[in-house]
C-alpha positions in Angstrom: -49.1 18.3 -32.8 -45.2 18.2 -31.8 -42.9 15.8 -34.0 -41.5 13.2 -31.8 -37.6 14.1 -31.8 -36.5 10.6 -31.4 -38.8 9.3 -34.4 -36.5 8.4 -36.7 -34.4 6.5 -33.7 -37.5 4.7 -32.8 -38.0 3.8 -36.4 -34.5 2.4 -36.9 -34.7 0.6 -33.7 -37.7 -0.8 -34.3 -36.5 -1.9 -37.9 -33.5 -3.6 -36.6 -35.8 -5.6 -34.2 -37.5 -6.8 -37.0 -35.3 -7.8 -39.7 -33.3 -9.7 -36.1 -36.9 -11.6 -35.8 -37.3 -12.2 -38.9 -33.6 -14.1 -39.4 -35.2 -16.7 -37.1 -36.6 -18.1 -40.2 -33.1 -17.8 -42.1 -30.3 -19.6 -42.5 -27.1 -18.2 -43.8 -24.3 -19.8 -42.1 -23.7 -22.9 -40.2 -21.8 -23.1 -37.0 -20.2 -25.9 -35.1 -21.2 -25.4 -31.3 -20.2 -28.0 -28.4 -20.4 -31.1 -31.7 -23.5 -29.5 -33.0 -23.8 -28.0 -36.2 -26.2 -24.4 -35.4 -27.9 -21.8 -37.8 -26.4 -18.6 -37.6 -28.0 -16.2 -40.1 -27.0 -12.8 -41.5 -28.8 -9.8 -43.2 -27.9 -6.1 -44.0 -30.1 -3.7 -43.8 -30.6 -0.7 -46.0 -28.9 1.5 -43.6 -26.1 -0.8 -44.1 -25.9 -2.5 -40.4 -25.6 -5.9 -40.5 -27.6 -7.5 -38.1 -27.7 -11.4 -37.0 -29.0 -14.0 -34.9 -27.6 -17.2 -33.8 -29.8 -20.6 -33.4 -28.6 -21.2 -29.9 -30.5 -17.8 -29.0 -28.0 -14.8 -29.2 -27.8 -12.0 -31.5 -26.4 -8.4 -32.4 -24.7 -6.3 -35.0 -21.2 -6.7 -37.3 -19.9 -3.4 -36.4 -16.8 -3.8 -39.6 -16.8 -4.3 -42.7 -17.3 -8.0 -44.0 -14.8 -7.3 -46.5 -12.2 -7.1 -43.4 -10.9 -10.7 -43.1 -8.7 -10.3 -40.5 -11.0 -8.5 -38.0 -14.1 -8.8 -36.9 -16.5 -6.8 -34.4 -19.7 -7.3 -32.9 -21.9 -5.7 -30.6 -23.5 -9.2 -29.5 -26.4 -10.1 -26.7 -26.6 -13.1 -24.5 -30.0 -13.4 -23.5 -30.6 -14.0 -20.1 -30.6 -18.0 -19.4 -29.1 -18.8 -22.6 -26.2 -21.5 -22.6 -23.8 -21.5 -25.3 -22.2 -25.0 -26.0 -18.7 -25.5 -26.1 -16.8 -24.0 -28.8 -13.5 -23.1 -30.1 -13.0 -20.2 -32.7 -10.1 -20.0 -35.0 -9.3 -16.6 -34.7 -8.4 -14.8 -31.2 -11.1 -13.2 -29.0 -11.1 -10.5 -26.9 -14.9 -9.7 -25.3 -15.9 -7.0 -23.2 -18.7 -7.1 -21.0 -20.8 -4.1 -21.3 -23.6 -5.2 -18.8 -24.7 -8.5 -16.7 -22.5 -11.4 -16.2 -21.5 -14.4 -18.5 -19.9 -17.3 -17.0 -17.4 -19.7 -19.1 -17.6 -23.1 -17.4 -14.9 -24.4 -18.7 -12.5 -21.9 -17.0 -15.0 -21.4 -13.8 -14.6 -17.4 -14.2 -17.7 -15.4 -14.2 -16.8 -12.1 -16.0 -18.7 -8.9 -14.9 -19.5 -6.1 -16.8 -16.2 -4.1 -17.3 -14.1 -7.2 -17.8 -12.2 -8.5 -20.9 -12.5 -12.1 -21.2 -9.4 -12.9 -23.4 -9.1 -16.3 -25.6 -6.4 -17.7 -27.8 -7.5 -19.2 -30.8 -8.6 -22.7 -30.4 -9.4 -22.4 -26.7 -13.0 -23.9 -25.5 -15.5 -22.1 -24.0 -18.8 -22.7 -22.8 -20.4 -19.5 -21.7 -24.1 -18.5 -20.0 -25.8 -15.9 -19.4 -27.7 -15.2 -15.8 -30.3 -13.9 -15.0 -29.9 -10.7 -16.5 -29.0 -10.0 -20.8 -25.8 -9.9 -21.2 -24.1 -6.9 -23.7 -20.6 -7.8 -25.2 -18.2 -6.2 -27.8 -16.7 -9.2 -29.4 -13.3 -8.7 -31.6 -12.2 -11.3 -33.3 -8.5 -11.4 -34.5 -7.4 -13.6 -37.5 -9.5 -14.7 -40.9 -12.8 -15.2 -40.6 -15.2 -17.0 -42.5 -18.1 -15.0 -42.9 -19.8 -14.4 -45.8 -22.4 -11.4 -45.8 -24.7 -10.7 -48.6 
């Protein structure tokens, strides 16, 4: 019998899927999204990735180190369909769109994969996917109030 060469990839994929369904029965942090408060919670794994899944149906992976205040990156999924409430975020943001299309109603822009949506700190946002998963790499710029154990 041949070893599979991408065993251990499958493994730690299917690992991370996991441990992300699993924080669908946790509750680490609360956020504030469009006047309601929402779950968001948290959980590294013993590879060290920190993995997470938010209430209103999104999820991904911290990419720094929690220990960084100042910056923070994810590698973050929009489900396709999912609406995010509108919400403001002390710290700047800066998200690339890997793949689909998330549109912010508050601004009217649709932003395509390959685009950086750009927002000051403060600024409201209401964003959606379509009918497609949307992949971002969200950097957040400024103290942040996560707190990973």
């Amino acid at each position: 019998m041949l070893n599979d060469p991408h065993a251990d990839f499958k493994a730690a994929a299917q690992a991370i899927r996991e441990s992300i369904a699993e924080l669908s029965q946790r509750i680490d942090h609360l956020l504030v999204l469009g006047g309601e408060v929402k779950q968001l919670a948290l959980k590294r794994l013993p590879s060290g990735q920190i993995v997470g899944r938010c209430e209103v149906g999104t999820y991904g992976e911290l990419l720094t180190d929690p220990d960084d205040r100042c910056n923070t990156v994810l590698n973050w999924t929009v489900p396709a369909g999912v609406s995010i409430p509108a919400h403001s975020h002390a710290q700047c943001e800066s998200t690339y769109i890997l793949t689909g299309e998330l549109y912010d109603a508050e601004s009217g822009t649709i932003y395509r994969a390959g685009e950086l949506m750009q927002l000051v700190a403060g600024q409201v946002h209401t964003l959606s996917a379509g009918d497609k998963d949307v992949d971002l790499l969200v950097i957040f710029t400024g103290p942040h109030p996560l707190d990973i154990s």
